[in-house]
C-alpha distance (Angstrom), angle and dihedral (degrees) to the residues before:
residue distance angle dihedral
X1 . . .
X2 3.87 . .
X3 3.75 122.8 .
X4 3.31 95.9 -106.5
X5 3.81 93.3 48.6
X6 3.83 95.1 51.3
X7 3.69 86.4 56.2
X8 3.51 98.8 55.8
X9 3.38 88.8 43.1
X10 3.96 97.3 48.3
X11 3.90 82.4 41.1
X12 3.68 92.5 60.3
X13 3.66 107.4 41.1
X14 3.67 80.8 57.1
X15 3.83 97.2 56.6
X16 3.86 92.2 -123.8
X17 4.27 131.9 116.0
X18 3.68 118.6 -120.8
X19 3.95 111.3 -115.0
X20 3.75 115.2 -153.4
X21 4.11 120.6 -166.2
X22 3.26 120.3 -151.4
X23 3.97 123.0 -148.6
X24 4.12 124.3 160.8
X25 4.15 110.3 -120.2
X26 3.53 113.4 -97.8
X27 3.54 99.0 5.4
X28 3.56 113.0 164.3
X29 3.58 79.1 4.9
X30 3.66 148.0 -38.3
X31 3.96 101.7 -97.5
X32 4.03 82.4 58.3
X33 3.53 103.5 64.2
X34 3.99 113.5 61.8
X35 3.58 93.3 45.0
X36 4.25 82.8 45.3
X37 4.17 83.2 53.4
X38 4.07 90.2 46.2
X39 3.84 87.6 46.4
X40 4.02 95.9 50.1
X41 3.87 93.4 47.0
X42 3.65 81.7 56.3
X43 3.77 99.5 52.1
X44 3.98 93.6 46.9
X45 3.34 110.4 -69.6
X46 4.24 119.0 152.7
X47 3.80 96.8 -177.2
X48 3.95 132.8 6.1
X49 3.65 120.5 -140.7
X50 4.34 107.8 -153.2
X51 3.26 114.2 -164.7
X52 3.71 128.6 -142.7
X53 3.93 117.4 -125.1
X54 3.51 109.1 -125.0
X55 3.85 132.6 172.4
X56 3.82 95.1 -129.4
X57 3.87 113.5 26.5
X58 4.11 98.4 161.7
X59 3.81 97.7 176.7
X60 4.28 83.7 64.8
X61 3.52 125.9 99.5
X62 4.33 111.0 -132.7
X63 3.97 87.3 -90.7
X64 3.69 96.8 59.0
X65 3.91 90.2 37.3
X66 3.63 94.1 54.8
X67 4.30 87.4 49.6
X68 3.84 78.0 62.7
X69 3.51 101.2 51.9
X70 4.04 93.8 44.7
X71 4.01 89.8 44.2
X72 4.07 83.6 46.9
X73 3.50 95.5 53.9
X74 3.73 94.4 67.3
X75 3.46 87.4 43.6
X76 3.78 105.2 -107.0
X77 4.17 102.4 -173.6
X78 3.59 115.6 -177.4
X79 4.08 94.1 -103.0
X80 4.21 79.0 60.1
X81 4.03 82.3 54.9
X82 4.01 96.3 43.7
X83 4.40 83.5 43.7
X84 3.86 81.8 53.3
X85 3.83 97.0 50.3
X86 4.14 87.0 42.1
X87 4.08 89.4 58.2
X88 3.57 93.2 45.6
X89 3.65 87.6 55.5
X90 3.68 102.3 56.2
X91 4.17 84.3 68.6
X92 3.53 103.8 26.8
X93 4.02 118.0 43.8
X94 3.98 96.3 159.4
X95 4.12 110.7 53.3
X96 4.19 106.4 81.0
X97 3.72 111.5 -129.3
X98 4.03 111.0 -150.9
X99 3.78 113.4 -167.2
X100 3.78 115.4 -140.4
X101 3.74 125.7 -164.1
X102 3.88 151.5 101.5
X103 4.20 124.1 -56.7
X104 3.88 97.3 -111.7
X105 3.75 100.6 86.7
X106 3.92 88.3 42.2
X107 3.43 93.9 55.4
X108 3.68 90.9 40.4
X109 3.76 92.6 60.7
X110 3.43 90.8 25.5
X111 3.55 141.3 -135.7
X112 3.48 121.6 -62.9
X113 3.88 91.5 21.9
X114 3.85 84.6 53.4
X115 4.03 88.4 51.3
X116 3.85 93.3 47.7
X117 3.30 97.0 45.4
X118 4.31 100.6 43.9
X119 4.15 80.6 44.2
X120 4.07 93.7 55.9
X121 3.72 84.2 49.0
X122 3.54 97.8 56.4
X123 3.57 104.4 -109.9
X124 3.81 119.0 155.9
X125 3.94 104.0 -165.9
X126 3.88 147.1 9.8
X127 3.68 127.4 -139.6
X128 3.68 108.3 -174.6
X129 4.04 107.3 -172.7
X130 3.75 105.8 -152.4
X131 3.94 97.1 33.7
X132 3.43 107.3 112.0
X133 4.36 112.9 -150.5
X134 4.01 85.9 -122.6
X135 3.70 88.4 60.6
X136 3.57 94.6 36.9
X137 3.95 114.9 79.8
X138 3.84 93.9 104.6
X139 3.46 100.1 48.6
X140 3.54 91.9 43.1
X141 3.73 98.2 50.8
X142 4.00 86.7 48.0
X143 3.69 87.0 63.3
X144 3.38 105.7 46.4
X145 3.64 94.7 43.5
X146 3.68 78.4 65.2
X147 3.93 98.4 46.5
X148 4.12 86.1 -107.5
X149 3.70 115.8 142.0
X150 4.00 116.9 -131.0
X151 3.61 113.0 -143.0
X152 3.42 129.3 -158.9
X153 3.76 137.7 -170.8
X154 3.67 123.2 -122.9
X155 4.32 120.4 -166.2
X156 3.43 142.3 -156.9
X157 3.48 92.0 -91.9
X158 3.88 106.3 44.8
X159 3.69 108.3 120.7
X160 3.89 127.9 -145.9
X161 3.65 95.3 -76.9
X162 3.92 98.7 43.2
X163 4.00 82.0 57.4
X164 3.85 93.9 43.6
X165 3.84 83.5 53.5
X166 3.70 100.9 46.1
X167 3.96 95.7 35.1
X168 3.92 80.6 57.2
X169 3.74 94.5 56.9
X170 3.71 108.1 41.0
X171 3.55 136.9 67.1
X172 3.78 134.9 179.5
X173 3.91 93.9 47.4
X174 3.97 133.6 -28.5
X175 4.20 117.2 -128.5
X176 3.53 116.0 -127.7
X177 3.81 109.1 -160.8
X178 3.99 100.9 -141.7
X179 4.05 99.6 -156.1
X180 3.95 130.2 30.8
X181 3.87 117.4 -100.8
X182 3.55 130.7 29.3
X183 3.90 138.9 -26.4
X184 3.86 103.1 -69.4
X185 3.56 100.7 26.3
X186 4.04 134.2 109.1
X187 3.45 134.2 3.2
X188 4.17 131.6 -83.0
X189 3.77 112.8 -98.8
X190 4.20 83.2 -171.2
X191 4.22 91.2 175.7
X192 4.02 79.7 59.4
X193 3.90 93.3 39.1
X194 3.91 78.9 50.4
X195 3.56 90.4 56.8
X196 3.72 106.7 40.6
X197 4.34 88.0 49.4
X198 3.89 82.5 54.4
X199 3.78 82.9 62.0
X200 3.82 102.9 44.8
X201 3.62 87.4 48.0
X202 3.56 95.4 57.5
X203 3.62 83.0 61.8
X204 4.11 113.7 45.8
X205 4.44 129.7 8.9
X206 3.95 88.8 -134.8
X207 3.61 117.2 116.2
X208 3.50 121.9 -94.4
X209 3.91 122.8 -136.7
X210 3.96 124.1 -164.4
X211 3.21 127.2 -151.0
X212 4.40 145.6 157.3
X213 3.39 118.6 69.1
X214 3.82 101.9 32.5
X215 3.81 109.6 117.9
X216 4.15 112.0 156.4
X217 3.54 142.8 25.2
X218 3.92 93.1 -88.9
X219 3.68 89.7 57.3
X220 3.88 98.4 37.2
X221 4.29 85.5 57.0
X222 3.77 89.5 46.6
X223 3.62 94.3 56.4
X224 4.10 94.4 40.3
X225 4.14 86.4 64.1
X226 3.60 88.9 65.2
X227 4.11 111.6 25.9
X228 3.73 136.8 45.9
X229 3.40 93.8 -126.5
X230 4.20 141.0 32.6
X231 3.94 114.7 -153.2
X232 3.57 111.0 -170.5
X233 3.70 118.9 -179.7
X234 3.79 121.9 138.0
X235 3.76 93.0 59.4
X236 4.09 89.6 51.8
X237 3.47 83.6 44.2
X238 3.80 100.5 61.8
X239 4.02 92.9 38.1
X240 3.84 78.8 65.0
X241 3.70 90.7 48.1
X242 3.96 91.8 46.5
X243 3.65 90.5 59.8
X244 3.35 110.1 29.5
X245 3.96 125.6 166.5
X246 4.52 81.1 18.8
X247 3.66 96.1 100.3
X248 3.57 97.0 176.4
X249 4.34 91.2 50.4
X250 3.90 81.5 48.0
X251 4.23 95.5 56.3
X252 3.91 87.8 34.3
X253 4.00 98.4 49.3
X254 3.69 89.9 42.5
X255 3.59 99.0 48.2
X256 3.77 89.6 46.9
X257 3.73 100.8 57.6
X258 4.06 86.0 39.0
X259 3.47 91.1 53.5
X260 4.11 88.9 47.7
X261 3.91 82.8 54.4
X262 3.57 98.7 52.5
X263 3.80 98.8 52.3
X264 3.60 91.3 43.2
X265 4.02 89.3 54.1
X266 3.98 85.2 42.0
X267 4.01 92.2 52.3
């Protein structure tokens, strides 16, 4: 049983939702982010989503992209990420760590190398934005040669055969992206969220994880009465941005609203 899988299952006997954080590697700079990791397990978090700077990332909202471009000006390559999930491992060997990005780096490194590699680091899954599941057979078999999970997001508008297809792929847990646009924008219709995981369920028994749009406590409990899992990241995101270069503001600000999150989920 994967990482990932053991959580959701631990998560479930339990009667609780996972919640998943969200926070861009490096961002405002590297030596913040596995103590930032260390800190969210602490407040509540089940899995941690890292993201991978990038110079383009189109599916992000203009908090998320600016993460990128503070994380890219020191540098941050995605064997810096994979370093970052490696140090985080020598003190944590339970909480999964799913990287989520864009293709380029992958391809860069390529494939299998990529796999290795993000496997020897301890990561559990893979969400690559902008790789569609028609294009992704070779990627995908790369990770789960290597016990990875790929990870795919699903929208508002996917119909019954984009969610066939992507169900098909992934494993660990599939993303449902709660409003249209990017990260940070629009507001949670959860009665439709309701509706639409009613759909993707009908269609796959893996967890399903929601995320965009969900900012506070209030919101994060909302979401938990209708999905397995509550991915938060924008909202992190900007703490980060509020107090950047204060590391210890960062872990504390982040931990706080995580913390808020968790009870509220709990309740």
């Amino acid at each position: 049983m994967s990482r990932i899988e053991n959580c959701f299952s631990k998560l479930k006997t339990e009667g609780r939702k996972a919640l998943i954080p969200y926070v861009t590697a490096g961002d405002s700079d590297p030596k913040v982010t596995v103590p930032l990791m260390h800190a969210m397990v602490r407040a509540g978090a089940d899995i941690i989503e890292l993201g991978v700077p990038f110079s383009d990332p189109m599916a992000d909202g203009p908090v998320i992209q600016r993460a990128a471009e503070r994380a890219l000006l020191h540098h941050v390559s995605l064997r810096d990420v994979l370093a970052m999930v490696a140090e985080f491992r020598q003190q944590d060997a339970d909480t999964p760590v799913v990287l989520m990005g864009y293709l380029n780096p992958v391809e860069v490194m390529g494939y299998t190398a990529f796999a290795e590699a993000a496997a020897q680091a301890g990561v559990d899954g893979v969400l690559t934005v902008d790789l569609p599941p028609e294009e992704a057979e070779a990627l995908v078999t790369a990770l789960k040669t290597r016990q990875l999970d790929p990870i795919f997001l699903l929208a508002p508008t996917s119909d019954d055969e984009r969610i066939r297809l992507i169900c098909a792929a992934a494993s660990g847990y599939v993303y449902y992206v709660a409003v249209k646009g990017v990260t940070g924008a629009g507001n949670l219709d959860v009665p439709a969220v309701s509706r639409k995981l009613d759909q993707i369920r009908a269609h796959t028994g893996l967890p399903v994880g929601v995320g965009f749009g969900i900012k506070d406590a209030e919101s994060a409990a909302r979401v938990a009465q209708v999905a397995d899992a509550v991915v938060v990241g924008s909202a992190l995101v900007q703490k980060v941005e509020q107090a950047a270069g204060q590391h210890d503001r960062i872990n504390t600000e982040i931990a706080d609203l995580l913390a808020q999150m968790r009870a509220a989920m709990d309740a």
